[in-house]
C-alpha positions as CSV (number, residue, x, y, z in Angstrom):
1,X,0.0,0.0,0.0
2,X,2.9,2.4,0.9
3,X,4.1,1.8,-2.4
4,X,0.9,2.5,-4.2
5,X,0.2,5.3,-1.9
6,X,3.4,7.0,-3.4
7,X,3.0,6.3,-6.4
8,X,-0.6,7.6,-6.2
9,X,0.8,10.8,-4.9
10,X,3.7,11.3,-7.8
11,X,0.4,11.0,-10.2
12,X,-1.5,13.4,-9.0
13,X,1.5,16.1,-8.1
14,X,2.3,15.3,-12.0
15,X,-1.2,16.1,-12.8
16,X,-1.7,19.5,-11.2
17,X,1.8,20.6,-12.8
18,X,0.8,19.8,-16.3
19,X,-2.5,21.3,-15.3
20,X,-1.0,24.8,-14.3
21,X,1.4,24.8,-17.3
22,X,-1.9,24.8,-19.8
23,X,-3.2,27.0,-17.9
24,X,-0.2,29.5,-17.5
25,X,0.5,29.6,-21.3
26,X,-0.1,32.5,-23.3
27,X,-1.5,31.3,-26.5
28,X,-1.3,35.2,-27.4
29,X,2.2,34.9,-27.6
30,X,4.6,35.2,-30.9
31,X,4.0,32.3,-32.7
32,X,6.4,31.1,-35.9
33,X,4.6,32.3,-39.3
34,X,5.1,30.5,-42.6
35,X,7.1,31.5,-45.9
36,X,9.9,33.2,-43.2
37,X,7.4,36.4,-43.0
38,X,8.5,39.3,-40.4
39,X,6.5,38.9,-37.3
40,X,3.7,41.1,-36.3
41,X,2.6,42.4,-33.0
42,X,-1.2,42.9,-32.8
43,X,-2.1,46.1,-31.1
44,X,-3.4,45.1,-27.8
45,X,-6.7,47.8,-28.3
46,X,-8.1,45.0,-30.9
47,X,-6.9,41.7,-29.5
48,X,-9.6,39.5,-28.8
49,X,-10.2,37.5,-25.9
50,X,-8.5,34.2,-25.8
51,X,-10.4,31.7,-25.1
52,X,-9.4,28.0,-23.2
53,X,-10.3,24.8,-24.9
54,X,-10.1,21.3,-24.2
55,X,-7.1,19.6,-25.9
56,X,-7.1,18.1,-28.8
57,X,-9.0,20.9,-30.2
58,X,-11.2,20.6,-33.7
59,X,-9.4,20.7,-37.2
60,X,-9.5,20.6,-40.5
61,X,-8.4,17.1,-41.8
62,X,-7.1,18.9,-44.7
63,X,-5.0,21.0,-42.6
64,X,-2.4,20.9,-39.1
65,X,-3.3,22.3,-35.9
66,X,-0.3,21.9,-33.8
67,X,-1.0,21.3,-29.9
68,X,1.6,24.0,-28.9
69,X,-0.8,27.0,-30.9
70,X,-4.5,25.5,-30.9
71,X,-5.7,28.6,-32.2
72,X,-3.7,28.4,-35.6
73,X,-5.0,25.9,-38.4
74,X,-2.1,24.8,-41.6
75,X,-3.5,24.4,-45.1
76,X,-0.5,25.7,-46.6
77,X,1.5,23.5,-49.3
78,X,-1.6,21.5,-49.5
79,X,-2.7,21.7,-53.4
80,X,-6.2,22.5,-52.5
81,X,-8.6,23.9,-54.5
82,X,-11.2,24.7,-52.0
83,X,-11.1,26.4,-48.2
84,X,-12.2,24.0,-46.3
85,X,-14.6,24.5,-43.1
86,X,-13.1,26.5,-40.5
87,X,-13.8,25.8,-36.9
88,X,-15.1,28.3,-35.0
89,X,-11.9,29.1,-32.3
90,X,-9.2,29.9,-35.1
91,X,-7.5,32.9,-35.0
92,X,-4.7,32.7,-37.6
93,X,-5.7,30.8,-41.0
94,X,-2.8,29.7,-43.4
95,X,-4.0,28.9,-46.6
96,X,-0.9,30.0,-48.8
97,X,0.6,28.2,-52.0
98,X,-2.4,26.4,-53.3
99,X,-4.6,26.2,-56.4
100,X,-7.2,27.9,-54.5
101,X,-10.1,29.8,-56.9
102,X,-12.7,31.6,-54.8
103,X,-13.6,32.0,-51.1
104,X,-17.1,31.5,-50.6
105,X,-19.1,32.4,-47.7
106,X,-19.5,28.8,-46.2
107,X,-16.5,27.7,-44.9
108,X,-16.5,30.8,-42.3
109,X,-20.2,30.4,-41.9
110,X,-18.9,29.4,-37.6
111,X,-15.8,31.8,-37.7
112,X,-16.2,34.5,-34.3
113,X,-12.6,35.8,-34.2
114,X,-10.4,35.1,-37.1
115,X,-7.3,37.6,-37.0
116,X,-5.5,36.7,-40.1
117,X,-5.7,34.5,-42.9
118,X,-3.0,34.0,-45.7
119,X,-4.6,33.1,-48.9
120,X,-1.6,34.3,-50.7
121,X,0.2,32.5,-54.0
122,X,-3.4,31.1,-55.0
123,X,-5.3,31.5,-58.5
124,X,-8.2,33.7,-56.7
125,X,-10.2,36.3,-58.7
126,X,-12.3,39.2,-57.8
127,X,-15.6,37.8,-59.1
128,X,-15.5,34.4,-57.1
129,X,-15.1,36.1,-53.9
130,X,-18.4,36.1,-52.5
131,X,-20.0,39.6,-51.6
132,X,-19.3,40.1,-47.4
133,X,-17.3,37.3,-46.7
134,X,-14.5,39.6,-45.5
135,X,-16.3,41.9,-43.7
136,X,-18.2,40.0,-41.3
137,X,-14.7,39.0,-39.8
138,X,-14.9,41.6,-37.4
139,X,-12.1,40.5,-35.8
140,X,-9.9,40.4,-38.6
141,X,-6.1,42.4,-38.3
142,X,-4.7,41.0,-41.2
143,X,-5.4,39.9,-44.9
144,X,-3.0,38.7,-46.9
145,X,-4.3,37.9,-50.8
146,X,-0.3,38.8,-52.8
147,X,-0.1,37.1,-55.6
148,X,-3.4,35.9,-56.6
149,X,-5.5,37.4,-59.9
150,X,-7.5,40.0,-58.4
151,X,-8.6,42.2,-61.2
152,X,-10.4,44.6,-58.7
153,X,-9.2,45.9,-55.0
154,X,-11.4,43.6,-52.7
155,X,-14.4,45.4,-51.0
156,X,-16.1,45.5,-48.5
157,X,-13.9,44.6,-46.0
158,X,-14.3,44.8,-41.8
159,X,-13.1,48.0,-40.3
160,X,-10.9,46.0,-37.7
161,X,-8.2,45.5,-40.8
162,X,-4.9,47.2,-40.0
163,X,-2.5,45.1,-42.8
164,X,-3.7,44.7,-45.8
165,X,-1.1,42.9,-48.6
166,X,-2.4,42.7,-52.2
167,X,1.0,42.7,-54.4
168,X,1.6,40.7,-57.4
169,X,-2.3,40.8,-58.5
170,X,-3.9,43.0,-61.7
171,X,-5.6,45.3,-60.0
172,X,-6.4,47.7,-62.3
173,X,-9.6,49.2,-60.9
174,X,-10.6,51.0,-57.4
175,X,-13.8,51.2,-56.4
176,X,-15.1,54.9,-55.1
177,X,-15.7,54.2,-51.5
178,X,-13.5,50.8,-51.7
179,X,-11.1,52.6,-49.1
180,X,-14.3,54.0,-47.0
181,X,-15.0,51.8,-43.1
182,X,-11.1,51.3,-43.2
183,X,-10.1,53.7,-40.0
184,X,-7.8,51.3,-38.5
185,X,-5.5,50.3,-42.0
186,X,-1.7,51.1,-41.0
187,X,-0.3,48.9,-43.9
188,X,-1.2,48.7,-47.5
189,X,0.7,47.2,-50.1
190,X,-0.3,47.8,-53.8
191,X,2.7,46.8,-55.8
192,X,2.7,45.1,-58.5
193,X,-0.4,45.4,-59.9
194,X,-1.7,47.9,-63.1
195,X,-2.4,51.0,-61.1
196,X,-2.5,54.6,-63.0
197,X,-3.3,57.8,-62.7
198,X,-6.9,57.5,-63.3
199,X,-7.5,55.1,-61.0
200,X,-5.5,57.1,-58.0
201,X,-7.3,60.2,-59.4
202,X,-9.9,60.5,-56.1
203,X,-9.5,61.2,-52.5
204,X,-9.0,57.1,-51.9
205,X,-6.0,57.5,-49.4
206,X,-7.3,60.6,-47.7
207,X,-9.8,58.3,-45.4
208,X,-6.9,56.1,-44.2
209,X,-6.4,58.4,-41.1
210,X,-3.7,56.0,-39.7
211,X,-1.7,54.6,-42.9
212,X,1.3,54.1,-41.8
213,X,3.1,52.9,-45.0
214,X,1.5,52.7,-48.2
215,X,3.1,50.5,-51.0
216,X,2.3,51.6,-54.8
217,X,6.0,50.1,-56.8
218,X,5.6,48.2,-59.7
219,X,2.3,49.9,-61.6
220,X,1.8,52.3,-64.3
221,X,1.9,55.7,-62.2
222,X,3.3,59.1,-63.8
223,X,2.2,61.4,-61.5
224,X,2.6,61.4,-57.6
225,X,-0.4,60.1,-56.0
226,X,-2.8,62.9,-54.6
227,X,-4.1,63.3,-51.0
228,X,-1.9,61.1,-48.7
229,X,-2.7,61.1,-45.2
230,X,-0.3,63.0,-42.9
231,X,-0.2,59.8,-41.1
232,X,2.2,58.3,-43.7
233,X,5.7,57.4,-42.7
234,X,6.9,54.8,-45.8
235,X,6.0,55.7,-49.2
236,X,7.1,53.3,-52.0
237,X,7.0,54.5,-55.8
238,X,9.7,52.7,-57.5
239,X,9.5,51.1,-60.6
240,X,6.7,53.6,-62.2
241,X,7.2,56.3,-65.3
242,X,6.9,59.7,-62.2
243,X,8.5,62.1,-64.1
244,X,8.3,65.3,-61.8
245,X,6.8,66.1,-58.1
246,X,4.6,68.8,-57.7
247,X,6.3,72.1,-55.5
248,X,5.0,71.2,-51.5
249,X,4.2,67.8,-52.0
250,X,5.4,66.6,-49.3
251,X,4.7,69.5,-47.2
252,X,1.5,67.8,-46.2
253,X,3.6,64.5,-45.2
254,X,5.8,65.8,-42.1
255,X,6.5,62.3,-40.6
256,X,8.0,60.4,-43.9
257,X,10.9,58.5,-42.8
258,X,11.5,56.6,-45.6
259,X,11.3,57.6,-49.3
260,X,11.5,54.9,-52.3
261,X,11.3,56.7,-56.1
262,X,14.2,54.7,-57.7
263,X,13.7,53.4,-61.7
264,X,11.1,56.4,-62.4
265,X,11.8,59.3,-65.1
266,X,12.8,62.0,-62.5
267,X,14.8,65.2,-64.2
268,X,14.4,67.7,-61.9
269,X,14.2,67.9,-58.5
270,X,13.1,71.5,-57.0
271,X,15.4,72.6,-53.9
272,X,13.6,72.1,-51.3
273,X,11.5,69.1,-52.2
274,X,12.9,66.9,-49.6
275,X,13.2,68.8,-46.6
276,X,11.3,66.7,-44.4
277,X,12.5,66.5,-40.5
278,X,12.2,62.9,-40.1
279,X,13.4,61.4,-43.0
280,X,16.0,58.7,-43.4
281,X,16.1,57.1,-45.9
282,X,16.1,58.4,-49.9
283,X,16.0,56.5,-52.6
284,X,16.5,58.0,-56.2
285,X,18.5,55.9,-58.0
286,X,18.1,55.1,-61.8
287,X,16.2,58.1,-62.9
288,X,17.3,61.1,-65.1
289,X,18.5,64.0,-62.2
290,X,21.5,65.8,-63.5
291,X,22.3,68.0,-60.6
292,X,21.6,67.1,-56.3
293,X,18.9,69.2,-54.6
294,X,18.8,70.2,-50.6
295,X,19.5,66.8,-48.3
296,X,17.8,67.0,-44.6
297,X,19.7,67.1,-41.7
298,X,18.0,63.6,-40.7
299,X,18.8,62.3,-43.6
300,X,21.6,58.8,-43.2
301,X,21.3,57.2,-46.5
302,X,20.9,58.1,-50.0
303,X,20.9,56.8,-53.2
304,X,21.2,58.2,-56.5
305,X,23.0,56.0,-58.7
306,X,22.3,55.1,-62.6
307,X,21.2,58.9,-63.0
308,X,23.0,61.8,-64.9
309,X,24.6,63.7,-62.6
310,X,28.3,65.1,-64.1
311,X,29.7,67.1,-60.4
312,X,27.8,66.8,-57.0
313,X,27.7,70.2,-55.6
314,X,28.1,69.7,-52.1
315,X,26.9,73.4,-51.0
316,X,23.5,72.6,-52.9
317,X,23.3,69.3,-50.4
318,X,24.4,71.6,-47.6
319,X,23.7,75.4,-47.9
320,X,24.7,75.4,-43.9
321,X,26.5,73.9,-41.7
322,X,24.9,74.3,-37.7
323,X,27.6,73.0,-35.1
324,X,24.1,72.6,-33.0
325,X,22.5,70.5,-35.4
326,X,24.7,68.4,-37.3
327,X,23.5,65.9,-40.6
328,X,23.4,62.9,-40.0
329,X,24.2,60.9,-43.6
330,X,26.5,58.3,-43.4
331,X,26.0,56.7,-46.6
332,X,25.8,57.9,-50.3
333,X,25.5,55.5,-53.2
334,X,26.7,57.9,-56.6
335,X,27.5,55.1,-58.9
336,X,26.5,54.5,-62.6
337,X,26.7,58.4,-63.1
338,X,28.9,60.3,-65.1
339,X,31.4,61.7,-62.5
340,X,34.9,62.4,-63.4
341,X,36.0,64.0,-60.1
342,X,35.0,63.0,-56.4
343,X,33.1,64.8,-54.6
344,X,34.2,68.0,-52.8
345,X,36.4,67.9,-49.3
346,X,33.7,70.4,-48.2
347,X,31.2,67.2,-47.7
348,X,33.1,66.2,-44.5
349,X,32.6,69.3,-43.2
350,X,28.7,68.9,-44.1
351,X,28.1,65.5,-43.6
352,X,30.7,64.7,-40.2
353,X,29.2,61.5,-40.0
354,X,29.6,60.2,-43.2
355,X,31.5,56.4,-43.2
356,X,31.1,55.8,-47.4
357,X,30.6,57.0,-50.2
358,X,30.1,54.3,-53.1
359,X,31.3,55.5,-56.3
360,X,31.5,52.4,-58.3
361,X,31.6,52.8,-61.8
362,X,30.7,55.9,-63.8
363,X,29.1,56.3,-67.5
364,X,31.6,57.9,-69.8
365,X,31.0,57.3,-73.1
366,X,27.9,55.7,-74.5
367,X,29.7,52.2,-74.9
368,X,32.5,53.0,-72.1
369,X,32.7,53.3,-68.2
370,X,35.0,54.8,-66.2
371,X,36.0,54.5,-62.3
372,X,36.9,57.0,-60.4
373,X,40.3,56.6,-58.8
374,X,38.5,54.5,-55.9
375,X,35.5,52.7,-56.4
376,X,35.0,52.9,-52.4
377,X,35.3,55.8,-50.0
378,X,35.3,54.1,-46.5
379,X,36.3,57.0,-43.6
380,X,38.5,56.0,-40.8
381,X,36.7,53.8,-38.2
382,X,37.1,54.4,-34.3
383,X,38.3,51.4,-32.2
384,X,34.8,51.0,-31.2
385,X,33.0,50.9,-34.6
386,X,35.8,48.8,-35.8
387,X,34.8,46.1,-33.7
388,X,31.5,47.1,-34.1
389,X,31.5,45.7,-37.7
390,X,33.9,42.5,-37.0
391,X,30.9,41.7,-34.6
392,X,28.4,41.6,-37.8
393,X,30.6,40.4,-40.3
394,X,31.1,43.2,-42.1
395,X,34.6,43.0,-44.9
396,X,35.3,44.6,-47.4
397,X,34.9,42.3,-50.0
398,X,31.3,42.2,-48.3
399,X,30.7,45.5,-48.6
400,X,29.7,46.7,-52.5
401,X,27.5,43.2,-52.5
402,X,25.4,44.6,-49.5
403,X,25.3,48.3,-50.9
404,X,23.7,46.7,-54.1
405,X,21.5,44.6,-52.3
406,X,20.1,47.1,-50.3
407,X,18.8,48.7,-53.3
408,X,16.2,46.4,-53.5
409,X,15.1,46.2,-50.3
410,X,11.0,46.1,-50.1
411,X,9.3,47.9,-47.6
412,X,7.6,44.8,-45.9
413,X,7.2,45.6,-42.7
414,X,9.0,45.3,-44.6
415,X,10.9,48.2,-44.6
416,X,14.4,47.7,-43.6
């Protein structure tokens, strides 16, 4: 009996401790998302209520629910061609990479607080989405539909959205009030889609009263899109025919940090266009600029490379300099231009901070370049930073790969 006795005791000790360790985890917590995407933190104002279930919880048979995050079903990878039915204490839905078509209303017929669903790299159209499906989610944080065959932006959607991703699609056409019952939208990426003028023509962005960073690269844009919210903090444009941007534009947009315009038609850029106090990072490469403009104090890296810029004139970059408030650049990228001198000692009196300047190779001739007499301007490290960058990895035969690379950085939370 003493034996059982213990044994009986050992049981139910066991018992309570695997009991308390259900009940102690946080299943709000940071969970591992598919296709290496950048986590995201849901703002605790919309989080719903977690509720407890009974393990093993219900599932798709399609799909995995792993027993560490009950509240996340799998369907990814699968090769389906239909959702199937959703069970009603979900939260996050992965339905990516599949030959998915439409999203009918039955499958979330029991759904109470779905937060995000990934229907992304699918074949899903704008027509076989069923009218509401979306919006009675009103629990629903984030949507991700890239690279699918929406001809149309999706509407109606639930006003609890704050990430929207709908890249790699043919969207072509925006609905009027498409935008409208979106208050809480601090992410919207656009890119690669048909987008032009016409169709950015309205006040669509204007009702976004918290965008935070707006994606439009990759569409058929020649003029700056009007009426961006003051909100806005990332604004990408690259890869577009934008030829010129209108005096004060950017007046209205006080709390851009970062600023993506590379591969457009740019010639001219007026003086003052950029002087923004929060900005840090400008991206103008591969356009047609022949002379700099004014850089803002803020300012740490900029690119214009692949442009047709013959001398940099330093004193245009830096009218001033303020012992009290110093620019901060520490990066210029001038490569692929048509420089035959570097640029003026008077830039390290400017720009005190400044650690390179990449001048790479330069267009001479129309079937010759030349390089300056170094490719590479790298400014004397301190002890400090020098083991600073031995900690990261950072060489010198590293170095022109990862100024290259970082020209085609995507915003994506994205913004890096």
């Amino acid at each position: 009996m003493g034996i059982l006795s213990q044994l009986s005791i050992i049981y139910l000790l066991w018992t309570a401790m695997v009991f308390c360790q259900y009940e102690d985890y946080d299943f709000g917590d940071e969970y591992d998302q598919p296709d290496h995407q950048h986590p995201y933190y849901f703002s605790p104002s919309t989080q719903a209520e977690v509720p407890h279930f009974p393990i093993p919880v219900e599932c798709a048979r399609e799909c995995f629910c792993p027993p560490a995050f009950p509240l996340s079903m799998y369907c990814d990878h699968r090769k389906l061609k239909t959702i199937p039915n959703i069970p009603a204490h979900v939260q996050q839905l992965y339905l990516q990479n599949n030959d998915i078509e439409a999203v009918p209303a039955g499958p979330f017929t029991n759904v109470t607080i779905l937060r995000e669903i990934n229907l992304s790299h699918n074949k899903i159209k704008f027509h076989m989405i069923d009218h509401g499906v979306f919006a009675k989610l009103s629990n629903l944080v984030q949507l991700h539909l890239q690279h699918n065959e929406l001809e149309e932006f999706p509407f109606p959607l639930p006003s609890s959205l704050e990430r929207l991703l709908l890249g790699f699609n043919k969207i072509s056409q925006l609905s009027e009030n498409a935008l409208e019952g979106l208050p809480n939208i601090t992410m919207l990426d656009l890119c690669n889609n048909f987008l032009d003028d016409s169709v950015l023509k309205g006040k669509h962005f204007s009702v976004m009263k918290n965008l935070i960073q707006l994606n439009l690269c990759n569409n058929k844009l020649q003029t700056m899109p009007p009426d961006l919210p003051s909100s806005l903090m990332y604004l990408s444009l690259e890869n577009n025919s934008i030829s010129y941007i209108p005096e004060n534009y950017f007046s209205r947009l006080p709390k851009i940090i970062g600023l993506r315009l590379s591969h457009n038609n740019l010639q001219n850029i007026p003086r003052n266009t950029f002087n923004l106090p929060n900005l840090l990072e400008l991206n103008l490469g591969h356009n047609k600029l022949k002379q700099v403009f004014y850089i803002p104090r803020s300012l740490q890296r900029l690119y214009i490379e692949d442009n047709d810029i013959e001398m940099i004139n330093v004193t245009l970059m830096c009218p001033a300099i303020d012992p009290m408030n110093i620019n901060q650049l520490t990066y210029i990228r001038v490569d692929q231009n048509k420089l035959t001198t570097p640029m003026s000692m008077y830039a390290f009196f400017c720009f005190p901070h400044i650690r390179t300047i990449y001048y790479g190779e330069q267009n001479g001739n129309v079937n010759k370049s030349t390089q300056l007499r170094t490719p590479v301007f790298r400014r004397f490290l301190t002890p400090e930073e020098y083991d600073e960058r031995e900690d990261d990895h950072e060489t010198h035969d590293q170095e022109t790969e990862e100024y290259h690379e970082a020209e085609n950085n995507y915003f994506y939370p994205y913004f890096q």
